[in-house]
C-alpha positions, 0 to 999 in steps of 0.5 A, a space after each residue: 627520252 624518259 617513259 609517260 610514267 618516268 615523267 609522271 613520276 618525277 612530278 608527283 614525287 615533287 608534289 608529295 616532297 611538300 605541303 601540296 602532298 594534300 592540296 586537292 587541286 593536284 587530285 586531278 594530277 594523281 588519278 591522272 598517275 594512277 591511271 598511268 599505273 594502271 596502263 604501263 603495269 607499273 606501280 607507286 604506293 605512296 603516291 596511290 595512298 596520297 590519293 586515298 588520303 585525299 579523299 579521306 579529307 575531301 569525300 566530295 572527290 571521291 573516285 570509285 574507279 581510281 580506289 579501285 584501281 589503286 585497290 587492284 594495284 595494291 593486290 599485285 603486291 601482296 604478300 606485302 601490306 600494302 592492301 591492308 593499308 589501302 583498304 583502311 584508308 576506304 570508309 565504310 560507305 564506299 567500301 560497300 560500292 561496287 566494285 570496290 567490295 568485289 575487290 575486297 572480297 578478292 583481297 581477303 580470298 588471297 589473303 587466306 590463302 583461299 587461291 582455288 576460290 579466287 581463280 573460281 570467283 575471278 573466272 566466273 565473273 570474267 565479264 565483270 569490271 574488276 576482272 577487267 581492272 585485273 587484266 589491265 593492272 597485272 
C-alpha cells in the first residue's frame, strides 16, 4: 500500500503535468502537500514552487505558514539552490513577516557559511516557531 505522501505525490504531479499547474482552486490540494512534506521529512521543489508561484498570482491566498514551511523545506537542501529560488519567488511585504524574515535570516547565515551563529540563533530562540517548523521539517 503506497505511503500518504506517495498518494499525494502521484495527484499533485498530475495537477502540475497541465494547464491546472496555476488554477488556484487546487491551492488548497498543494498546502495540503506541502504540510504532508513537512510531517513525513520528505521533499517536492516543483510542486512547493507552484505554490510559491501561485501566490505571486493570487496574493489574497497567501499562506505565511505554508511559505514558511516551504522556506524551511528548501533550507534542508542547501547547498543547492533551491532557497534562493524560493526566497525570490516571496514579495518583499511578505518577506518581512514573521516568521518568514526569521527563516531568511537563517538562510543567509547558512549561506555565508556563518554555522557557529546559526546554532546560536537557533538555539537561543528554541521556543520560537521557526525553530519549531525546523524540528518538524528536518
Amino acid at each position: 500500500m503506497a505511503t500518504t505522501f506517495e498518494q499525494m505525490r502521484a495527484n499533485v504531479g498530475k495537477l502540475l503535468r497541465g494547464i491546472d499547474r496555476y488554477n488556484p482552486e487546487n491551492l488548497s490540494t498543494l498546502e495540503r502537500y506541502v504540510d504532508t512534506q513537512a510531517r513525513e521529512n520528505t521533499y517536492d521543489l516543483e510542486a512547493n514552487l507552484a505554490v510559491l508561484k501561485l501566490y505571486q498570482f493570487n496574493p489574497a491566498y497567501f499562506q505565511t505558514t505554508v511559505t514558511a514551511q516551504i522556506l524551511l523545506k528548501a533550507l534542508t537542501n542547501l547547498p543547492h539552490t533551491d532557497f534562493t529560488l524560493c526566497k525570490c519567488m516571496i514579495d518583499q511585504t511578505h518577506q518581512e513577516e514573521r516568521p518568514i524574515r526569521q527563516i531568511l535570516y537563517l538562510g543567509n547565515l547558512l549561506e555565508t557559511c556563518h554555522f557557529q551563529s546559526f546554532w546560536v540563533h537557533t538555539h537561543t530562540h528554541t521556543h520560537s516557531y521557526n525553530t519549531h517548523m525546523l524540528k518538524i521539517c528536518c
